[in-house]
C-alpha positions as CSV (number, residue, x, y, z in Angstrom):
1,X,19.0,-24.2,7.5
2,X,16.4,-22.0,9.1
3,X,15.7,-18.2,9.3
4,X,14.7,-16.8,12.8
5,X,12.7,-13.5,13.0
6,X,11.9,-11.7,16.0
7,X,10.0,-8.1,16.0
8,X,12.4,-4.9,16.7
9,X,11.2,-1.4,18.0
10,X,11.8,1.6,14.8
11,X,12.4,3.6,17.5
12,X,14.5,2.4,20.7
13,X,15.6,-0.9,19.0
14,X,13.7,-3.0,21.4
15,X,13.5,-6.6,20.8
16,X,10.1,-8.8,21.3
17,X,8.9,-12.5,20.3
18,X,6.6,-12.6,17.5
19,X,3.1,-13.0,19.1
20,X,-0.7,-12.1,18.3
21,X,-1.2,-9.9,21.1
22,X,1.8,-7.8,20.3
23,X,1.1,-4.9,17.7
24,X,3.5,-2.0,18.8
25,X,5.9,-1.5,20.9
26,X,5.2,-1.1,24.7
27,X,7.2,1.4,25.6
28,X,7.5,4.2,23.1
29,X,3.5,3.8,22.3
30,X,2.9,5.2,25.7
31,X,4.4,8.6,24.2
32,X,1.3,8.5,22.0
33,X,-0.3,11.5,20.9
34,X,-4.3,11.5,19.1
35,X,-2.9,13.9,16.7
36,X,0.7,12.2,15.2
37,X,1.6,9.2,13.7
38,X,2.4,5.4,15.2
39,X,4.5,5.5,17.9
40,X,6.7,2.3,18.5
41,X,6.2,0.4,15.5
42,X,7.9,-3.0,14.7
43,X,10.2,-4.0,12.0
44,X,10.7,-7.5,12.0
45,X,14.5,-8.7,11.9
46,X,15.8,-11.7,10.3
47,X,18.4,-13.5,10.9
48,X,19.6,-16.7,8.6
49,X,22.3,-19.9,9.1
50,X,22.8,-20.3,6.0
51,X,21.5,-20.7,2.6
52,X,17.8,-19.9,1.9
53,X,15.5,-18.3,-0.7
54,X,14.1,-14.8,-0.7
55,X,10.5,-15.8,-0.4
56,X,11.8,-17.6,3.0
57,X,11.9,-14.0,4.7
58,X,8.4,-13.8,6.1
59,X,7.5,-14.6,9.7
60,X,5.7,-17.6,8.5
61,X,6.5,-20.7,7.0
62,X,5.6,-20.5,3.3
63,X,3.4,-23.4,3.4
64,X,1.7,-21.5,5.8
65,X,0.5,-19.1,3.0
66,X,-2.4,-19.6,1.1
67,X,-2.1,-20.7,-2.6
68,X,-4.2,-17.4,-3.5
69,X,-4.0,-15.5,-6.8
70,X,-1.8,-12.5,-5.0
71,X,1.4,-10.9,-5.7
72,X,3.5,-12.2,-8.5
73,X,2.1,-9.5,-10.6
74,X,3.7,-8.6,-13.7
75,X,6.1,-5.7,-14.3
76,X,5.4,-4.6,-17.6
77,X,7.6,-2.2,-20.2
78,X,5.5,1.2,-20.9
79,X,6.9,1.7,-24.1
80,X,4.0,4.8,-24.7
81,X,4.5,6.6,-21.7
82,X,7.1,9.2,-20.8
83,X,10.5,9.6,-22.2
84,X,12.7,6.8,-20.3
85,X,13.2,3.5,-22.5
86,X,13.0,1.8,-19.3
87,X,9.8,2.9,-17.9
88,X,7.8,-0.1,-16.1
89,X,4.7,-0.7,-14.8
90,X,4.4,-2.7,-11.6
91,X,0.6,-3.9,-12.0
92,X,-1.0,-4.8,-9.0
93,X,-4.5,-4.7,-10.6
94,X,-4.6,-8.4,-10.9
95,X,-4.2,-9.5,-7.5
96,X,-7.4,-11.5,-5.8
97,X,-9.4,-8.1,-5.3
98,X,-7.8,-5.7,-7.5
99,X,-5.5,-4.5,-5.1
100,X,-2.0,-4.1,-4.1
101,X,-3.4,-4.4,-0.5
102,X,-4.0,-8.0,-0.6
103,X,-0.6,-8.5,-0.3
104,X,-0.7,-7.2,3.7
105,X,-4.1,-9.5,4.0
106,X,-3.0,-12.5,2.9
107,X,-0.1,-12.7,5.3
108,X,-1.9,-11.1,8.1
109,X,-5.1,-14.0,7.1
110,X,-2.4,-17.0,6.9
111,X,-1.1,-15.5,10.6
112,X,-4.7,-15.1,11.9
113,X,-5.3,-19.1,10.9
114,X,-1.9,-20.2,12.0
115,X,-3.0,-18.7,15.8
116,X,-6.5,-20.4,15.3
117,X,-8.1,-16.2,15.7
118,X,-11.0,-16.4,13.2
119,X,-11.9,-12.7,12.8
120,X,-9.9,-10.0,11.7
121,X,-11.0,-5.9,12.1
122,X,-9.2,-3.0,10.5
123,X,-10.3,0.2,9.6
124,X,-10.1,1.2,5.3
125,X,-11.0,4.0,3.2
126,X,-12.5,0.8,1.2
127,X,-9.1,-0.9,-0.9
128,X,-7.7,-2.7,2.4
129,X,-11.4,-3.2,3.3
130,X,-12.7,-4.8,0.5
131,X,-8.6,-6.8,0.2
132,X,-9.0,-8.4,3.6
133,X,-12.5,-9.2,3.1
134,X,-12.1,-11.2,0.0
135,X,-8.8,-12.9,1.4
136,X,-10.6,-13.6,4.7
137,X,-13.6,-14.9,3.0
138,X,-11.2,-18.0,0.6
139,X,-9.4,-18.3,3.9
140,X,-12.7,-19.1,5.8
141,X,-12.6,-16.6,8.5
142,X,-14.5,-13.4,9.3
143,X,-13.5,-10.0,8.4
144,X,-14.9,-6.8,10.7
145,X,-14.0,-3.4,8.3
146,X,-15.3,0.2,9.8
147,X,-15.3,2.3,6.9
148,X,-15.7,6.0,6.5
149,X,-19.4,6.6,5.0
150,X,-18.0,8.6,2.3
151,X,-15.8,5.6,0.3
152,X,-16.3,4.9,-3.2
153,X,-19.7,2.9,-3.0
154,X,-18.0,0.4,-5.3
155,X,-15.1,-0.7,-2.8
156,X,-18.1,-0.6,-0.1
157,X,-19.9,-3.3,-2.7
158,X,-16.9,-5.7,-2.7
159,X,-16.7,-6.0,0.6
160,X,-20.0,-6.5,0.8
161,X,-20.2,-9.1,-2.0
162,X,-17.6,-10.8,0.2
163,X,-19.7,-11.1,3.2
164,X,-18.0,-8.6,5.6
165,X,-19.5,-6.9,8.4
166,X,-19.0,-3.5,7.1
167,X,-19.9,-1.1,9.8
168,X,-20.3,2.6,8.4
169,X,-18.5,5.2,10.6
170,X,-20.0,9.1,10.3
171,X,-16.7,10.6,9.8
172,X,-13.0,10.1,8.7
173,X,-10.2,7.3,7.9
174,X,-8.9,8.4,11.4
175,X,-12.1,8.3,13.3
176,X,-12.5,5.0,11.8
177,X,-8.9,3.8,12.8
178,X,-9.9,4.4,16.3
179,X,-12.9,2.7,16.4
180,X,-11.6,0.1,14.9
181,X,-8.7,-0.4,17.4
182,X,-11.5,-0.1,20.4
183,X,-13.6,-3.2,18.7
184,X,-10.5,-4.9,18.5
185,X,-9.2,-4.3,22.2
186,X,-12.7,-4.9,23.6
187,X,-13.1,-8.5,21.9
188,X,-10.0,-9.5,21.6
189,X,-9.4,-9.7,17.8
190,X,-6.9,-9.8,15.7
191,X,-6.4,-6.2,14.0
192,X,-5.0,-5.9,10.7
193,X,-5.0,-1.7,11.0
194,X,-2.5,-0.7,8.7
195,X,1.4,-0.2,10.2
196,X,-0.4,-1.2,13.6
197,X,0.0,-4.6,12.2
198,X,3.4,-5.0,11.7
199,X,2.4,-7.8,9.0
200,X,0.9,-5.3,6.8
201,X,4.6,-3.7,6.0
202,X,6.0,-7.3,6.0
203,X,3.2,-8.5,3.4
204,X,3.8,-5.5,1.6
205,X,7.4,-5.6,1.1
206,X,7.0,-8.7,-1.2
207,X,6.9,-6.0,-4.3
208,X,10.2,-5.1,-3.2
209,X,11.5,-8.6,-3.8
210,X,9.7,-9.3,-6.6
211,X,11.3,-6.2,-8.7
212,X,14.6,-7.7,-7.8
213,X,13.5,-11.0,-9.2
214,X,12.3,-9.4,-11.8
215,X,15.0,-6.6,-12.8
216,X,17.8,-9.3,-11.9
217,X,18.8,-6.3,-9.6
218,X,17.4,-3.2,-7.9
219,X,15.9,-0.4,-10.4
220,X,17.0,2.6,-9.8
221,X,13.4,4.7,-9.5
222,X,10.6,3.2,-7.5
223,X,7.1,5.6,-7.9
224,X,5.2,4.4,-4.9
225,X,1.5,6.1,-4.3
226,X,1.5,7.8,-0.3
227,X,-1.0,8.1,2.0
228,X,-0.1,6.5,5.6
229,X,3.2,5.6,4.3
230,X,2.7,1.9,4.4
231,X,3.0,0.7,0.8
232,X,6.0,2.8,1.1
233,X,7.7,2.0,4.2
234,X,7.3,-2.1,2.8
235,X,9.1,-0.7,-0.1
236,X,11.6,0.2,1.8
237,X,11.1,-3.2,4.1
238,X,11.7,-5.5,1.5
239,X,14.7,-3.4,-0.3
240,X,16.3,-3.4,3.4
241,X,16.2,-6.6,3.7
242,X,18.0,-7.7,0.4
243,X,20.7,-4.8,1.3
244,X,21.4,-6.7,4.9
245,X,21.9,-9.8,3.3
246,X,24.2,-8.4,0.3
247,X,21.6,-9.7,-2.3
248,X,21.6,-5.9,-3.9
249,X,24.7,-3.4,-3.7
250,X,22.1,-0.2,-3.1
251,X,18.8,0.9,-2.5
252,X,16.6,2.3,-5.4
253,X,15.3,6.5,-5.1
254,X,12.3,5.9,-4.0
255,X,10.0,8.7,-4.6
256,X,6.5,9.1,-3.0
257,X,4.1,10.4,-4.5
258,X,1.6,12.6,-2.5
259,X,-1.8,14.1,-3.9
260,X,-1.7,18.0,-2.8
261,X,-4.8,17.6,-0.5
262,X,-3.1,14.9,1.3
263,X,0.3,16.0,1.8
264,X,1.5,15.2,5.1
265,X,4.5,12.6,4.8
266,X,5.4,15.2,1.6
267,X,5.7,18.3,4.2
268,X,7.3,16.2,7.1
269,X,10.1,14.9,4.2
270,X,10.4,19.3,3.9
271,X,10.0,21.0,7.6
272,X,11.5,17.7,9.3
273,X,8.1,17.2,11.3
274,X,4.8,16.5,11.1
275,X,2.0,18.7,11.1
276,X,-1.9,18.1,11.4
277,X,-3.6,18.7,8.3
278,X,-6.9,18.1,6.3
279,X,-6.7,15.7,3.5
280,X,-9.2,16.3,0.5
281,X,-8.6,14.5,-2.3
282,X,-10.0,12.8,-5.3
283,X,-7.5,9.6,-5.0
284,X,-9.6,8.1,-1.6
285,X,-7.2,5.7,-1.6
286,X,-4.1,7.8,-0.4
287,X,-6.7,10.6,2.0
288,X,-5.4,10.6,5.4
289,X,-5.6,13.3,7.8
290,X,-2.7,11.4,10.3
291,X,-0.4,9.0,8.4
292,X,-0.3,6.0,10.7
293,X,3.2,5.0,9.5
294,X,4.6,8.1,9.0
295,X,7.3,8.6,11.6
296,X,8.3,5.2,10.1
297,X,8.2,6.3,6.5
298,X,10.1,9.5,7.0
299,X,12.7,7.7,9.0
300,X,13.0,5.4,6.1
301,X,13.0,8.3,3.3
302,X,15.3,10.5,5.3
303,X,18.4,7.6,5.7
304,X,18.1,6.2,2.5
305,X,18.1,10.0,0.3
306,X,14.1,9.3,-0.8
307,X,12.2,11.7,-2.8
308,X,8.9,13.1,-2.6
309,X,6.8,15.1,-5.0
310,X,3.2,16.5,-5.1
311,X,0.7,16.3,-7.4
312,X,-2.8,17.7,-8.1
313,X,-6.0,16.1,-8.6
314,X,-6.1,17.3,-12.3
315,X,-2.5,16.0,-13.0
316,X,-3.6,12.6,-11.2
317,X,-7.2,12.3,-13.1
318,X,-4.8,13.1,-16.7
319,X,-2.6,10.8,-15.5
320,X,-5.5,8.1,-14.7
321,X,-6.5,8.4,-18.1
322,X,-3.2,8.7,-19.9
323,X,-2.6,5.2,-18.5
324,X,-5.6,3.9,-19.9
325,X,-5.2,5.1,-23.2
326,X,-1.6,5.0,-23.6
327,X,-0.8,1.7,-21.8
328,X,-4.5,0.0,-21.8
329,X,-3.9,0.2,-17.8
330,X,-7.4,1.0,-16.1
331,X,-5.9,2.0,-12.8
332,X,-7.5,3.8,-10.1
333,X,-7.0,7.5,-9.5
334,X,-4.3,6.6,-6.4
335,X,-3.1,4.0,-8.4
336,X,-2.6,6.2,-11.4
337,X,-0.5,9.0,-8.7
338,X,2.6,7.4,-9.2
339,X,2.5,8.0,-13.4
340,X,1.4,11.3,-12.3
341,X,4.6,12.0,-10.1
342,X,6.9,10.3,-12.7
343,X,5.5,12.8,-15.1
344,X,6.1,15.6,-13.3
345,X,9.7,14.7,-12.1
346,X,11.4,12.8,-15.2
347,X,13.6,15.7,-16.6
348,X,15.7,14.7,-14.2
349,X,16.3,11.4,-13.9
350,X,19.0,9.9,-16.1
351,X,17.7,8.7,-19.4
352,X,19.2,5.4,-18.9
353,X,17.5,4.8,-15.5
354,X,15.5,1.8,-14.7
355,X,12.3,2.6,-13.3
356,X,9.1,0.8,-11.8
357,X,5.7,2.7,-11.4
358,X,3.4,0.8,-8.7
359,X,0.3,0.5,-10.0
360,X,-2.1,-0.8,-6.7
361,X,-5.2,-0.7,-7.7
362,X,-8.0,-1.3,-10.5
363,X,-9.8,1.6,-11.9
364,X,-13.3,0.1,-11.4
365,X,-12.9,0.4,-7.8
366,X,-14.1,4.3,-8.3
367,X,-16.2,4.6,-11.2
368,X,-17.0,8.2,-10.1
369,X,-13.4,9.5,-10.4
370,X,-13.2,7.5,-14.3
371,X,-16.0,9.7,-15.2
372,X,-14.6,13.4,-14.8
373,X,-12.2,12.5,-17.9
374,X,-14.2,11.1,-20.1
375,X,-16.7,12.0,-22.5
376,X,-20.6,9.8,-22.9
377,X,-22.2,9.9,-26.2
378,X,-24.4,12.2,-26.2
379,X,-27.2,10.1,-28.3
380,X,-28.0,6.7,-29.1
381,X,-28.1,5.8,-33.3
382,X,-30.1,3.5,-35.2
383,X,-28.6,3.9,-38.7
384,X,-24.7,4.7,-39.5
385,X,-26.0,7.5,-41.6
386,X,-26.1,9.1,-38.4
387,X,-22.5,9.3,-37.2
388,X,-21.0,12.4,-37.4
């Protein structure tokens, strides 16, 4: 038995070999505007002849993949948080860099190896950054990341402690996705740019399997953090694929959960379009002015009934907190968006519903956002007669 995959056009259903050189689709990316999402990007399609395991539908064989310390994560019960008895925690925190990104990097690393490329570029507001530098770096090959000058300094740290070349762009995510794409082009490289890369939806879709593994079904809520739509449209990815080969009977609500300064897969879901906007926001990790995936995303939350919900930086950094000291979960503030759009939208989900929060990253990774909920003592002691 043996699974075939072969990359297919989201948009006019084009079919194309699996090769390095091919990111998005020919045809329907020459409709590309500066200011929209992705045109033209790939899905991969899978077709099987009998028999096979879930962890078989990748685009590599799995021996292929490293034997890294990513995915797999646990799914944990809340049993402190909210009102559902069935309230999980899909912790990603644990993965090789603290990330739920490594789980694009590792796939897109294993392909870079497999095609003998030994340096991968991609643009980061610092999680996929720092991700594909660590995976790069126990995979022996050379990670490129431009990142916008004002990331956390303590995702720019990792990626340094990995031994990146971390070039520092004066301006935006966006500016930086295009300069990226340049370096690539000019030197031939591989580029790992999120949804560009049609790996980094495959890689990411493993969560989707894993809750199946996990639940012994689909739940029936998934919370995913949104900023380009990636994490979400690999939601969707893996949950797709289970559906087409009649492993679940439906696909979960899946809810994204947008921060209000970076709302624009959130207002697409609502107007039917997309519309250039500013993002400003303290979860960095979901700030994006142009959500690369998004036409992708909203196709995917528009067919399947998904949800969206908006939530402020206050309700995110309570949230952030909450999570920490009602589930002992140090998650990041984009991380800790999902909890806060659970919070803000459980009244009306059924009390019986199974749900799964995504948790995708660790809370370290911004130590500046940790502190605006939190208290220091304000004096040092040298006797217990002096606690108050």
């Amino acid at each position: 038995m043996s699974i075939q995959s072969k990359y297919v056009c989201s948009e006019c259903g084009k079919e194309f070999e699996i090769t390095p050189e091919l990111m998005v689709c020919p045809f329907c990316s020459q409709k590309q505007k500066d200011t929209e999402p992705l045109r033209g990007i790939l899905e991969i399609k899978y077709s099987a002849d009998g028999p096979f395991n879930v962890e078989e539908l990748l685009p590599l064989d799995l021996e292929d993949i490293p034997d890294l310390p990513v995915g797999n994560t646990p799914l944990w019960k809340a049993e402190h948080l909210g009102a559902h008895k069935h309230l999980y925690l899909k912790d990603d925190t644990g993965n090789l860099t603290g990330s739920f990104k490594d789980r694009a990097s590792i796939l897109v690393a294993a392909f870079a190896k497999k095609h003998q490329i030994n340096e991968v570029v991609l643009a980061s507001t610092g999680n996929a950054g720092s991700s594909m530098a660590g995976i790069a770096a126990a995979c022996g090959i050379k990670a490129t990341i431009f990142l916008p000058k004002t990331a956390p300094k303590a995702k720019m740290i990792q990626a340094l402690q990995y031994g990146a070349h971390v070039i520092s762009v004066d301006g935006n995510y966006d500016m930086a996705f295009d300069l990226s794409l340049g370096y690539s082009k000019k030197h031939k490289l591989l580029s790992r740019n999120t949804a560009y890369n049609p790996l980094t939806i495959e890689g990411k879709k493993s969560v989707a399997i894993e809750l199946f593994r996990q639940f012994g079904n689909a739940p029936d809520y998934v919370f995913v953090p949104v900023g380009d739509g990636v994490i979400l449209s690999g939601v969707y990815k893996g949950f797709k694929d289970l559906l087409q080969f009649e492993l679940i009977e439906k696909m979960p609500t899946v809810v994204a959960v947008q921060a209000e300064g970076s709302a624009a897969i959130h207002n697409a879901l609502r107007d039917g379009h997309f519309t250039k906007c500013s993002s400003n926001t303290v979860a960095d990790s979901i700030a994006v002015d142009i959500p690369r995936c998004g036409y992708y995303a909203l196709k995917n939350l528009q067919k399947f009934k998904g949800q969206s919900v908006l939530v402020s930086d206050d309700e995110i950094l309570i949230a952030q907190k909450e999570l920490s000291e009602k589930a002992g979960l140090f998650a990041e503030p984009a991380a800790a968006a999902s909890y806060a759009g659970y919070k803000k939208t459980q009244k009306g989900i059924d009390p019986n519903a199974k749900i799964a929060l995504l948790i995708t990253g660790f809370g370290l990774k911004d130590i500046d956002a940790a502190t605006k909920k939190i208290t220091f003592p304000k004096k040092s002691i040298k006797s217990i007669e002096e606690i108050k």
